[in-house]
C-alpha positions in Angstrom: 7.8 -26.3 -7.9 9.2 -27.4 -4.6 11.7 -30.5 -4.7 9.2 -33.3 -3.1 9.8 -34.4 0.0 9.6 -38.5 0.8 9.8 -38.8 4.5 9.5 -42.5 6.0 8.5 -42.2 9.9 9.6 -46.2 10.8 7.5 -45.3 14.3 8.1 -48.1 16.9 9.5 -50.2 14.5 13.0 -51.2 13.4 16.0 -51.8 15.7 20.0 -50.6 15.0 20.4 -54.8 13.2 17.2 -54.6 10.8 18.1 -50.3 10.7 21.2 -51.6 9.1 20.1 -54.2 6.9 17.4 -51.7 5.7 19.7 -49.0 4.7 21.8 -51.3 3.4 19.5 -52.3 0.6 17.8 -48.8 0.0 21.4 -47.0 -0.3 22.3 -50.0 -3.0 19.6 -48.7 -5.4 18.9 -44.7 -4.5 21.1 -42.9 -6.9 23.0 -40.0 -5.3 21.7 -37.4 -7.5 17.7 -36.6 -7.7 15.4 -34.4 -8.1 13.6 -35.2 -4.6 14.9 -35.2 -0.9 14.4 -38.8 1.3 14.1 -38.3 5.2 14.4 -41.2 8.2 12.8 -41.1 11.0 14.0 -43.7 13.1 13.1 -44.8 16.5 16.0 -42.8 19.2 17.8 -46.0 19.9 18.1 -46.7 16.1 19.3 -43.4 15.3 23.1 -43.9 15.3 22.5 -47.1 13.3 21.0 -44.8 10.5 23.2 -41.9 11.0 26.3 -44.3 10.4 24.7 -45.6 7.0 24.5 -42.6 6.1 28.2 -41.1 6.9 28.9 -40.2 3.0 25.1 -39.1 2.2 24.7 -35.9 3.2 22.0 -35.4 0.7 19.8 -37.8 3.0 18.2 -36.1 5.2 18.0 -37.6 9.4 15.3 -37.1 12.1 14.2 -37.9 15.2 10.5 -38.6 15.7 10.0 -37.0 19.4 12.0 -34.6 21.2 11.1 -33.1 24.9 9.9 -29.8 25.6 12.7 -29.3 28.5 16.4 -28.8 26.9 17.5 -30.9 30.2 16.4 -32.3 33.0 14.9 -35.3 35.0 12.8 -36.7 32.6 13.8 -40.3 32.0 12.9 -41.9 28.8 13.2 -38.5 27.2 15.3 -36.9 24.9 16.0 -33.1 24.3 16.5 -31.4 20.6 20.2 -30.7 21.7 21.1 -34.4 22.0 19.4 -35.1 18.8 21.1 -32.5 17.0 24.2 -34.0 18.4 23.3 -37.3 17.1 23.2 -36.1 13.9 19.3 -35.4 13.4 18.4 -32.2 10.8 14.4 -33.0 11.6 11.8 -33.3 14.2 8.0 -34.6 13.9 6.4 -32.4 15.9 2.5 -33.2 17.0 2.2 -35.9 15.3 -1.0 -37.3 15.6 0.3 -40.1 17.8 1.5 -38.0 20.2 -1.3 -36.2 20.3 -3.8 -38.8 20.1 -2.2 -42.0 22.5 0.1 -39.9 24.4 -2.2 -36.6 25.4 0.1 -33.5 24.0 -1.6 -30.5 24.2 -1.4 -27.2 21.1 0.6 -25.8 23.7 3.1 -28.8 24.0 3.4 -28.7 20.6 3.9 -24.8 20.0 6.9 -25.2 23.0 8.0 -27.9 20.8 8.7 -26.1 17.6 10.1 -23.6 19.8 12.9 -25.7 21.4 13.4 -27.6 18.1 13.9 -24.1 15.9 16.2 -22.9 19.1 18.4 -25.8 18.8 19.1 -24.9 14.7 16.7 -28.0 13.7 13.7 -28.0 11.5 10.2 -28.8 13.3 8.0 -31.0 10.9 5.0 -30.0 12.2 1.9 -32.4 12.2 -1.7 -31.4 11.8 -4.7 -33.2 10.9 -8.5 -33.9 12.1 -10.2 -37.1 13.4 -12.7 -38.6 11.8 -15.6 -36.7 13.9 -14.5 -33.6 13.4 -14.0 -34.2 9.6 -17.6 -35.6 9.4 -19.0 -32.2 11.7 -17.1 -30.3 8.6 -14.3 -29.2 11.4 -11.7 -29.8 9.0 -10.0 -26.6 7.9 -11.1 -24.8 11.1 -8.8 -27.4 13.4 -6.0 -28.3 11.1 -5.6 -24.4 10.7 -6.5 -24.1 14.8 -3.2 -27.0 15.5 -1.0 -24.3 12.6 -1.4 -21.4 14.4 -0.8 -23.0 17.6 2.7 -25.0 16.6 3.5 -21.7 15.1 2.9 -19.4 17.6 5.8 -19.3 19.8 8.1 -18.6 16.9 9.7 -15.1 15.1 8.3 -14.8 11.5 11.5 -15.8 10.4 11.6 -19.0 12.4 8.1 -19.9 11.4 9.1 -19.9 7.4 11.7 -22.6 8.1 9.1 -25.0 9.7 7.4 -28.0 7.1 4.5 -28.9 8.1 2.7 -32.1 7.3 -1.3 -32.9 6.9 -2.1 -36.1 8.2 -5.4 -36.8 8.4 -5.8 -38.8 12.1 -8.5 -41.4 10.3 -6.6 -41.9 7.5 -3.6 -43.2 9.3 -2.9 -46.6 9.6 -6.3 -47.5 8.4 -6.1 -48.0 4.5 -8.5 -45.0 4.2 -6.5 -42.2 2.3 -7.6 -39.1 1.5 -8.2 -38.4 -2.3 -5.9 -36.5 -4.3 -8.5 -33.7 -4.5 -9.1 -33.9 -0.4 -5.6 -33.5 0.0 -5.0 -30.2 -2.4 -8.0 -29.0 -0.5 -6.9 -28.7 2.9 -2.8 -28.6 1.8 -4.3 -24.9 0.1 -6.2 -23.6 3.2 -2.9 -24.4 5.0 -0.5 -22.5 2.5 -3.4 -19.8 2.8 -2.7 -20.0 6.7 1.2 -19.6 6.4 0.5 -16.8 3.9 -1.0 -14.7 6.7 1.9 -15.2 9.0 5.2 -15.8 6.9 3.9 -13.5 3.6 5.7 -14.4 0.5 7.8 -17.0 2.4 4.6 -19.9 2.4 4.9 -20.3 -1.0 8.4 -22.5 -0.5 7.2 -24.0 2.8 6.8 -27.5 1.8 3.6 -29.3 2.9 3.3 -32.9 2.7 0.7 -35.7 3.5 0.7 -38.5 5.4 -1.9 -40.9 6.2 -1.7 -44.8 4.6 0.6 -43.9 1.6 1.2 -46.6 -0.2 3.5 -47.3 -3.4 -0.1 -47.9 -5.1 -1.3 -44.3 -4.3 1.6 -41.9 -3.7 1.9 -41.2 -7.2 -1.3 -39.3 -7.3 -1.0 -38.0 -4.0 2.5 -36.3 -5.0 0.7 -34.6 -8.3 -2.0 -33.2 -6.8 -1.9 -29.2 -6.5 -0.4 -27.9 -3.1 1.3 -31.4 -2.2 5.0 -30.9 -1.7 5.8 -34.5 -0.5 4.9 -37.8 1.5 5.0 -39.0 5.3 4.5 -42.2 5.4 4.6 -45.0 8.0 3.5 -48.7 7.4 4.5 -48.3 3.7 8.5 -47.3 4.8 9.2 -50.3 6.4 10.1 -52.2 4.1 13.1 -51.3 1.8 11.3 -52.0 -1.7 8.5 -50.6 -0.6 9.9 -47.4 0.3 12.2 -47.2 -2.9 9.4 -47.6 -4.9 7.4 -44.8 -3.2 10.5 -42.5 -3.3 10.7 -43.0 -7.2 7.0 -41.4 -7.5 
């Protein structure tokens, strides 16, 4: 089994004051050693905030929830995977559905994405997931697989094995509707089916993790179900207890 993943995505939420208050709290009670790894992602300007809590936890993984497509340039209001990776960010949510959704990126956006982020020695999180339309027209597999093949395609084999990706189901997000345990496995399998055919052996130890209202209520079952290899979550990581009680799932 893969060590489970607990990512918390804090969105637009969270300055560097209530970033430090936060961590503050969470590092009191998280044990050093575990048998799962936690991920931030904090909004850019809160990312130093975080990275400083975190000086002596190396075992905490950081990220940054955007990056550019361009490695420089006159893009104001952007930042590149370099200047992340400087900042001290490991991770980068790729395609989320956010993005996608609100802010228009394209597949091909997203595939140049995972191509800067992998180029800059960081690990893309790649986000798929279908809205509710095309899950009731029984789209499902055939566009999260569709948005997989895409984020992967600008990358070597050995580049694409590195990536996580995470199923996030665009109706299930923010809305208390969660996918079932069951729904989850269903579509986490057809996606470690898709990796097979383009990283071989290597998709078996290519975590996949689901996001989409995870709650401290639900993300115990979520986490055992077959083909789940750990959590994104948003609302549900805001808050400290919340999100320590999640992360002990």
């Amino acid at each position: 089994m893969l060590k489970p993943i607990f990512a918390a995505n804090w969105k637009m939420n969270h300055g560097p004051t209530d970033a430090r208050e936060f961590m503050r709290s969470f590092l009191a009670h998280y044990p050093r050693d575990t048998d799962r790894t936690v991920a931030f992602f904090p909004p850019a300007i809160t990312l130093h905030a975080v990275a400083e809590a975190l000086r002596d936890r190396h075992e905490i993984l950081l990220g940054v929830q955007n990056v550019h497509e361009e490695g420089s340039g006159a893009f104001t209001g952007e930042t590149s995977a370099g200047m992340a990776r400087d900042a001290g960010a490991r991770l980068v949510l790729v395609g989320h559905s956010e993005r996608r959704h609100v802010f228009g990126e394209t597949d091909e956006q997203v595939a140049r994405k995972c191509e800067v982020v992998t180029r800059a020695g960081l690990t893309p999180v790649l986000c798929v997931g279908e809205k509710l339309e095309e899950r009731e027209a029984g789209l499902t597999e055939q566009v999260v697989l569709r948005q997989l093949a895409a984020g992967l395609s600008k990358l070597e084999k050995q580049q694409a094995g590195t990536v996580i990706v995470a199923y996030e189901p665009v109706w299930a997000i923010g809305t208390g509707r969660t996918a079932t345990p069951d729904d989850a496995s269903a579509v986490h399998a057809a996606i470690r089916a898709g990796l097979k055919e383009r990283v071989a052996e290597k998709a078996a130890v290519m975590p996949i993790l689901y996001g989409g209202s995870v709650n401290r209520g639900n993300a115990k079952l979520l986490l055992a179900a077959p083909n789940v290899d750990g959590l994104l979550v948003g609302g549900a990581s805001l808050d400290p207890g919340n999100w320590a009680a999640i992360v002990a799932a």
